[in-house]
N, C-alpha and C positions, 0 to 999 in steps of 0.2 A: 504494500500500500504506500501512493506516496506523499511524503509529508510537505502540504503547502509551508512556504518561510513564510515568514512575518514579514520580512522584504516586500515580496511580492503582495501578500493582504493591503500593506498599506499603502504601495503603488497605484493597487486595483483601487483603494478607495478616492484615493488622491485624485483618479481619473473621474473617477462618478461626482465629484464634489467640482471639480474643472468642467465638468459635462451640464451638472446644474446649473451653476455658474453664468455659462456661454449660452443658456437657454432663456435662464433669467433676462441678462443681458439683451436679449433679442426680444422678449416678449416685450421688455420693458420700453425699448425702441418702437414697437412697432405701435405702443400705444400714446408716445409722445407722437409718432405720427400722424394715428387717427385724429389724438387732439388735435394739434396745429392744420389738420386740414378742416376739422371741424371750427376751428376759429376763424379760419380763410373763410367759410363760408357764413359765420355772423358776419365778420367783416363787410361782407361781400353786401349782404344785405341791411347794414346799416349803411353805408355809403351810396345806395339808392334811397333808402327811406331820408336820409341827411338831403339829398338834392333835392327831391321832392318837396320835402319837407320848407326848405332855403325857399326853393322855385314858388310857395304857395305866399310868401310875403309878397311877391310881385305884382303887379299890374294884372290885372287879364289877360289883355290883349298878348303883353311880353309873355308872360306864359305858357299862352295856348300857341304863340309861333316858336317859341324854344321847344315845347314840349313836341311839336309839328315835325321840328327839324331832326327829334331825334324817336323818329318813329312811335311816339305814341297818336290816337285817333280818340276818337268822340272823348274830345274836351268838355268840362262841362264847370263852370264856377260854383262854387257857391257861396254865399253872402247873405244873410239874414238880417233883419232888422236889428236887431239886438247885439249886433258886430260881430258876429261867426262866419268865417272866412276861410275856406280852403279851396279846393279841385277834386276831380276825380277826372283820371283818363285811362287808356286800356291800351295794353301793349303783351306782343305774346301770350293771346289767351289768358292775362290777367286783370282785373280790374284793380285799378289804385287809388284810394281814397288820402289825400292830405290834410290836414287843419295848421292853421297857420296859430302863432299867438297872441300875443298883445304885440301894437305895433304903432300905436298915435294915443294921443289924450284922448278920446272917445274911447276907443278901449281901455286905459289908465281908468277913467271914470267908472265903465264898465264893472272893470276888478274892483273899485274898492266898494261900490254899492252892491253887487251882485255877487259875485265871488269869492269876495271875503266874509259872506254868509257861511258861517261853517255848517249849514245846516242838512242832515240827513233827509233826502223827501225823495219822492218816485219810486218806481219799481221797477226794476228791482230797485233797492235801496243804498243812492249814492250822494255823493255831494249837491247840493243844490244849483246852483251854481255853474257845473259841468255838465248837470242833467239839462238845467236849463237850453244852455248855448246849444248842446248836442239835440233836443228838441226841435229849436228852432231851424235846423234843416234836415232832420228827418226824413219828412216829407218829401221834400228834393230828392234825398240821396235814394230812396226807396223808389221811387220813380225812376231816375237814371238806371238804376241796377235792373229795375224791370224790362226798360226801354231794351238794354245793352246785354240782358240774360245770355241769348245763342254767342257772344263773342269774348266770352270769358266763360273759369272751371272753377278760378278762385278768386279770392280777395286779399291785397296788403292794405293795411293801413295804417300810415305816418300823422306823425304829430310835434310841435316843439313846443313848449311849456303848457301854457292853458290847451293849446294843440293835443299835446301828450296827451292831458286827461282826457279831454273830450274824446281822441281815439280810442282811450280803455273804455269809456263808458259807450261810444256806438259797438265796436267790436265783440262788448257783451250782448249786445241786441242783436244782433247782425246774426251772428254765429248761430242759431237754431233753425235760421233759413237759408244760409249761403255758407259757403268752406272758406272760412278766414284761414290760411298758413303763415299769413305773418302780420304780427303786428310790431312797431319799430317806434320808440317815443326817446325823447331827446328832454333832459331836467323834466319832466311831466311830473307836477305835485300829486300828494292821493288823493282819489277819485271814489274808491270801494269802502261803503259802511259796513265794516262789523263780517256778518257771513257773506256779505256779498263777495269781499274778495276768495273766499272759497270757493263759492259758485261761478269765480271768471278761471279761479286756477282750476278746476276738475271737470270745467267742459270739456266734452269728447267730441272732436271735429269730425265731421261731416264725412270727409274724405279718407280719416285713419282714425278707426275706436282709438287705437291705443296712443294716441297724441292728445293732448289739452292746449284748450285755449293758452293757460298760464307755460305748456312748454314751448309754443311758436312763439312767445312775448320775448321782446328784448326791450329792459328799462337802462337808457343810457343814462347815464351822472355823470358832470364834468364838477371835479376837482369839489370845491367848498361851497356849490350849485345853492342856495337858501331857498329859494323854488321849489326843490324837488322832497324838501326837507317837511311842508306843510301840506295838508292842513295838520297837526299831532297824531299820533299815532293815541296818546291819551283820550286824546276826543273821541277816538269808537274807526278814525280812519286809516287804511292801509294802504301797503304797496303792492301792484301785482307784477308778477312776470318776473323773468329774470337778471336778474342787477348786473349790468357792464358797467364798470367803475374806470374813467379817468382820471389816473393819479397825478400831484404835483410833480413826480420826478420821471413826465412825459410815458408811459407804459400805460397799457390798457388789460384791467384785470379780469375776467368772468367768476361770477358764479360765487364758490365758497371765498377764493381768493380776492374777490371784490369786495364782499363782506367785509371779510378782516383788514383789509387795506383803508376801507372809507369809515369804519372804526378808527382805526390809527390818527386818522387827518382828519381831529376833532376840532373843535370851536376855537384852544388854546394856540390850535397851531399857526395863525399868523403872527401874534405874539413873538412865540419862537424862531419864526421866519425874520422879523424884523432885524437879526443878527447872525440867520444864515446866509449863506451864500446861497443865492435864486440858480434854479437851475436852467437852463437854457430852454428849453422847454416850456417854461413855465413865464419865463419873462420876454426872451426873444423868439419863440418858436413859428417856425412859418413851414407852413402845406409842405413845399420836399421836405422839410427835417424830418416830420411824424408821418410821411407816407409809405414808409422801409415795412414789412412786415416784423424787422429788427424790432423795430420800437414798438408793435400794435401786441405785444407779447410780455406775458409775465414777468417779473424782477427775476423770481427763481431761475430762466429758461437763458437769461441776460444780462448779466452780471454787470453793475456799473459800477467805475471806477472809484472808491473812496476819497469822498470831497477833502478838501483841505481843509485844518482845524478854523472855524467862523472865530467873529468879533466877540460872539456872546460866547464860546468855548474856553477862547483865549482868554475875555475877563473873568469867570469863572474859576479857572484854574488859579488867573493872579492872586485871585481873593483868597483861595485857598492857601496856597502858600505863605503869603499873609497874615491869614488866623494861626499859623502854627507858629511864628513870631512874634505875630501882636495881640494875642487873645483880645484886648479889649475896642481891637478895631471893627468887630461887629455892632458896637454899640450907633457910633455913628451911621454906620450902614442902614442899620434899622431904620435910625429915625431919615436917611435920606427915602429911604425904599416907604417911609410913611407916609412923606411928605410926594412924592409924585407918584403914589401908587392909585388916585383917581384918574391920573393925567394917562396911565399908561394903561389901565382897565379901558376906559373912554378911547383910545386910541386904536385897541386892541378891539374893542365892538366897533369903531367904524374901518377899519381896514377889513375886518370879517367881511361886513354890508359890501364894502366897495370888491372885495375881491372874489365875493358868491356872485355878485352882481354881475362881476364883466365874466364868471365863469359862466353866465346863465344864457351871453350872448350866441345866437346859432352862428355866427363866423368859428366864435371859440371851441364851438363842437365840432365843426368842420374841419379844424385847424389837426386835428387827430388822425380824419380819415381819407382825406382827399387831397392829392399830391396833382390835380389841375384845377382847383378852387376858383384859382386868380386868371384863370381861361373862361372860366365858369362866368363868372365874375363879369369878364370884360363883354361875353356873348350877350350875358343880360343888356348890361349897359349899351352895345351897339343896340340891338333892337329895339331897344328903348328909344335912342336916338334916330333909328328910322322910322320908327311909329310914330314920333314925332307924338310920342305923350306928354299932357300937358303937365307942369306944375302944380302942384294942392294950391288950393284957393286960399288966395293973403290973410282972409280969419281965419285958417283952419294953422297957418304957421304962426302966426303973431302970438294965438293963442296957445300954441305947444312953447313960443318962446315965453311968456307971460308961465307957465307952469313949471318951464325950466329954470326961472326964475328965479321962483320961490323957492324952490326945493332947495337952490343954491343960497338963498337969502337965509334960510332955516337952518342950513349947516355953519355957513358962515358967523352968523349971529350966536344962535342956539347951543354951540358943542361949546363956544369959552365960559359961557354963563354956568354950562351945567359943570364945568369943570370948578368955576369957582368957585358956585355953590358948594360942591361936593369938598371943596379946598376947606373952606369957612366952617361947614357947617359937621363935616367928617375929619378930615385927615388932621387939622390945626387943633382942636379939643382932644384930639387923643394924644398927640404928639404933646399937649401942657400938662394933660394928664400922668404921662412917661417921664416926663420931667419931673415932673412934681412928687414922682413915688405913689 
């Protein structure tokens, strides 16, 4: 009988454990590649819903000849009394619904009487507000889709901010009578009370039982978006579909990983920006930088270079070292960090405002996935110029300048007083307080 060595048993296993190994390694490959092509393909289709979406602020007229020029057919506006504004046109056996979002002081007005109603009504049971707007062309758009049945299978439909929701809330209506496969919203605020957003996520579409409404959703977020952050989740309201997160350090995350990303890049964090160094992305970024497939892909997937230690790192550390030789040099610290700790709260709320604000802009969501924007761009602008569209009417600017005004007169004025106050009436009685023991 012959006797295996021990040599040989632990060669053999060495081989099997090389053989898992090299299997591992493959499987593991093969499904970084399913992802990345499954990304390719949201990409694919936020980059249509984004132009659309862009093309529905326009004119009509420019629209319906941009959208002419690039193969879509029965154009059709739509526009309701109450400021509800998008398209719908048909390309490749699909039909495509737009909504546009606020876009003049009539709409400004709109939103704060209408829309800042946080109120649950309709049925199913959603914001008021978004049910409203989305009511007001209903009718239309149920029409057109009847008109246009034989020339379409399915439905997408786009949205940017108030756009956004009002697409969750048709799309739940829609979807019992037509095959929605996509829907695509850009900063879109919540729209679903309570169970309703259950009943948009475990719709089962038309064309595949085993799909849902909520798995065709893709809810875009740019950066520190404050839009997309309301109405409160405390209020009874939610978010549907699945969360793509554009982060500050230019990368687009899906899914779990958008999650924990737009966690991260909380309220505090312009604060802390104030003394980092901005990433290019974030301060100078333009259409070719964030067009690479490079960059429309997770941190993990893409490792970037470790920034150089910031201002606020550097002081920080000073300080540190510092206290280890002058223990009582925290004392004045304090009271400095007392004494302008209104000025730099206050500073830190309006940088937030300012910087969710110009995140909320649709160029700045564009600015992510579209590497010929500024072609895009210029196509509108000729047509415009050969249509030879008129100007808005001098009370319609006068009085957006007159609103621009104020809003400026209100910062301007408003943000030193409340600092003072807060100075006077906060920071200086505690600081005599500290003093005084």
């Amino acid at each position: 009988m012959e006797i295996i060595s021990a040599k040989y048993l632990l060669d053999q296993k060495k081989k099997r454990e090389e053989e898992l190994k090299k299997k591992a390694a493959e499987k593991q490959k093969e499904l970084e590649e399913q992802q990345k092509k499954l990304h390719q393909e949201k990409i694919s289709k936020i980059r249509e819903g984004l132009r659309l979406s862009y093309i529905a602020y326009s004119h009509s007229k420019v629209a319906e000849k941009y959208l002419a020029d690039h193969n879509f057919t029965d154009f059709f506006p739509l526009n309701s009394w109450v400021g509800t504004q998008g398209l719908c046109c048909v390309r490749d056996q699909k039909a495509y619904i737009a909504f546009r979002g606020t876009d003049s002081w009539p709409d400004i007005l709109r939103d704060a009487t209408v829309d800042l109603l946080f109120i649950p009504w309709y049925r199913p049971i959603v914001h008021f507000g978004f049910g409203h707007s989305w009511r007001s062309v209903r009718k239309e758009v149920q029409n057109w889709l009847n008109e246009n049945k034989d020339k379409f299978s399915s439905i997408a439909i786009f949205g940017h901010s108030l756009g956004g929701a009002i697409a969750h809330v048709a799309a739940l209506e829609l979807a019992p009578e037509y095959d929605i496969t996509e829907v695509v919203t850009f900063g879109a605020p919540r729209s679903s009370f309570l169970s309703t957003a259950d009943s948009y996520e475990n719709f089962q579409l038309k064309s595949d039982p085993k799909k849902t409404l909520g798995s065709v959703t893709l809810r875009v977020v740019n950066k520190l978006d404050l839009v997309s952050k309301v109405p409160y989740s405390w209020q009874g309201f939610n978010h549907v579909g699945k969360l793509v997160y554009l982060s500050a350090d230019g990368h687009v995350y899906f899914e779990d990983e958008a999650k924990n990303k737009q966690s991260d890049e909380g309220f505090l964090e312009p604060i802390y920006q104030l003394f980092m160094q901005e990433n290019n992305a974030l301060k100078y970024g333009s259409f070719s930088d964030l067009g690479s497939y490079s960059s429309l892909t997770s941190k993990s997937a893409f490792e970037t270079k470790p920034a150089k230690p910031s201002f606020g790192e550097r002081l920080l550390h000073w300080y540190n070292q510092a206290e280890k030789y002058i223990p009582f040099i925290k004392f004045p610290v304090q009271g400095i960090f007392i004494m302008i700790a209104p000025f730099i709260l206050l500073a830190g709320v309006l940088l937030y405002l300012m910087r969710s604000s110009y995140s909320h802009l649709k160029n700045n969501y564009a600015n992510y996935f579209s590497d010929e924007t500024t072609k895009f761009e210029d196509d509108l602008g000729n047509i415009t110029n050969d249509l030879k569209i008129p100007d808005p009417p001098l009370f319609v600017t006068i009085t957006g300048w007159f609103f621009k005004g104020a809003i400026a007169l209100v910062l301007i004025l408003g943000i030193p007083y409340l600092c003072y106050w807060l100075f006077t009436r906060w920071t200086w009685p505690i600081l005599l307080k500290w003093l005084q023991g």
